[in-house]
ROVOGU-407593 format. One line per 4 residues: number of its first residue (from 1); their letters; for each residue x, y, z of C-alpha. Coordinates in pm, 1 decimal. Example, Ala and Ser with C-alpha at 12.3 -4.5 7.8 and 13.67 -1.06 7.14 Angstrom:
REM residues 2
1 = as = 1230.0/-450.0/780.0; 1367.0/-106.0/714.0
This chain:
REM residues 121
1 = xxxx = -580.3/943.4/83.2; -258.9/1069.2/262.5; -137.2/960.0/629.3; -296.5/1140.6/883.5
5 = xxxx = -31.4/1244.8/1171.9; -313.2/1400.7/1422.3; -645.3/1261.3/1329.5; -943.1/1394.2/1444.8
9 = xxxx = -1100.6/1037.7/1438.0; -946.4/699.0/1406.6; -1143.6/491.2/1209.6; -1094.6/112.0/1286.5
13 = xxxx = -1180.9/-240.0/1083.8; -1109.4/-555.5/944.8; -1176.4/-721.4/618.5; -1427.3/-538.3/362.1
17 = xxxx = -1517.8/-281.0/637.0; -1144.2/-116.8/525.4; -1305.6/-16.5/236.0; -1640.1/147.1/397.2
21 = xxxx = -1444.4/338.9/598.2; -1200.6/450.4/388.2; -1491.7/591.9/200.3; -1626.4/788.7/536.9
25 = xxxx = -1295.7/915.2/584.9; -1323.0/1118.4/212.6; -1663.6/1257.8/340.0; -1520.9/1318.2/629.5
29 = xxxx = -1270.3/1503.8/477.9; -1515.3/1745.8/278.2; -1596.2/1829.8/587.4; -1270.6/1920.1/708.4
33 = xxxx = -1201.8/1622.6/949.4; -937.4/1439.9/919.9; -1011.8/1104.0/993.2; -701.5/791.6/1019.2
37 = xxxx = -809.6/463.4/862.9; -700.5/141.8/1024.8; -681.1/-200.2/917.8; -614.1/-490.8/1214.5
41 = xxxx = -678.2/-812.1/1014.0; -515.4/-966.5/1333.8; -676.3/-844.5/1653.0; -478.2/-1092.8/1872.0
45 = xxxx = -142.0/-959.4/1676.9; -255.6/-636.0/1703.2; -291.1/-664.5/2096.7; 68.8/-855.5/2116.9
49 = xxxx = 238.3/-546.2/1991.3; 409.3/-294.4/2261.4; 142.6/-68.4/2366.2; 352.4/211.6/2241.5
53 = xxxx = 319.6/76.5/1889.0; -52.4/47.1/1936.8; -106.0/410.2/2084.1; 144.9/530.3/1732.6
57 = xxxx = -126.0/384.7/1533.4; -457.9/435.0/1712.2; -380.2/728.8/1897.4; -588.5/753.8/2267.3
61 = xxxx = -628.3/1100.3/2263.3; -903.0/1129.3/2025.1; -1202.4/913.8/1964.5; -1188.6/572.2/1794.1
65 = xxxx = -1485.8/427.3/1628.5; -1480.5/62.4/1509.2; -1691.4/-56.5/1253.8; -1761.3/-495.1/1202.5
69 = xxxx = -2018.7/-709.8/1008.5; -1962.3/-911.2/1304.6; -2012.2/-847.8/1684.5; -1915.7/-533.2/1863.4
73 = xxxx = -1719.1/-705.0/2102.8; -1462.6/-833.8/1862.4; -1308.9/-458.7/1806.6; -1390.3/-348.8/2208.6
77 = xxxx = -983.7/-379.3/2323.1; -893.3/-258.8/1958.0; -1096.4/87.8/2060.4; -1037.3/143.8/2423.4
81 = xxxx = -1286.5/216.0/2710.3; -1390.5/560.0/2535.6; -1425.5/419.3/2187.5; -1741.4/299.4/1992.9
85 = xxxx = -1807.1/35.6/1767.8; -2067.0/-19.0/1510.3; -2138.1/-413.4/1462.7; -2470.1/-655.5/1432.7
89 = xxxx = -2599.7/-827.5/1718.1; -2814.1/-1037.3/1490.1; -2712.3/-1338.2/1252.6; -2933.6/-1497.3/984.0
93 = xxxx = -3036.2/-1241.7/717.1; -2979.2/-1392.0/351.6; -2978.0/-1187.4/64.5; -2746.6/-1031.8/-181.6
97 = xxxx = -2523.6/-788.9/5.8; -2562.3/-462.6/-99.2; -2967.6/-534.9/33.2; -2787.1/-621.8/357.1
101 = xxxx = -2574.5/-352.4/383.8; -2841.7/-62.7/309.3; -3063.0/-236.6/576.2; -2810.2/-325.8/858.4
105 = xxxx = -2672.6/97.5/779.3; -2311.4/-38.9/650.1; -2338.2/236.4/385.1; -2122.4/536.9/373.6
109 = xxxx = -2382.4/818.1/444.1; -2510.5/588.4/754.2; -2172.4/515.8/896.0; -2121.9/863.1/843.1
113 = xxxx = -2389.2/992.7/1066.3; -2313.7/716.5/1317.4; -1935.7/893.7/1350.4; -2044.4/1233.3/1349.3
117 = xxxx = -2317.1/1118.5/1623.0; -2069.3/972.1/1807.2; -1806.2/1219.2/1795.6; -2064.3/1436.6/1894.5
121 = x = -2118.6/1336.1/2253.1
């Protein structure tokens, strides 16, 4: 996928998330949204950066939707007041992960309808 300079959507993870929503973004794209993809591996570096750097690369004047196998709250400063986040609240599940992730919704298609939802409002 190219850079995207005025995204519609910024799309926001860590670890194997990247990957989910990199794959939302190309649907996303079919539909003519453009959607930016961001990686913060380091939420704590992320934060230590000028806030000018952080508003270059997760612009707040369009909506931000984070996405974690973890809790919500991890990506909440990463997204701002007006952004969502997709996460589980719930630990404990045990089986092989693709099970997990068609269950929990941490497929394409459902992340997909959680961004359009959300963009939505």
């Amino acid at each position: 996928m190219r850079p995207v300079d005025a995204p519609a959507v910024t799309l926001v993870a860590n670890g194997s998330e990247v990957s989910l929503l990199m794959e939302v973004a190309a649907l996303l794209a079919k539909e003519g949204v453009e959607a930016r993809v961001v990686s913060v591996p380091s939420i704590g570096l992320f934060l230590d950066q000028p806030a000018d750097y952080r508003k270059s690369v997760i612009p707040n004047n369009a909506p931000v939707f984070g996405l974690t196998a973890g809790l919500p709250s991890t990506l909440r400063s990463v997204v701002g007041p007006f952004g969502e986040v997709f996460g589980l609240d719930h630990f404990g599940a045990s089986a092989p992960y693709k099970v997990l992730d068609e269950k929990f919704g941490f497929t394409p298609q459902a992340v997909l309808e959680r961004v359009r939802l959300y963009m939505s409002k």
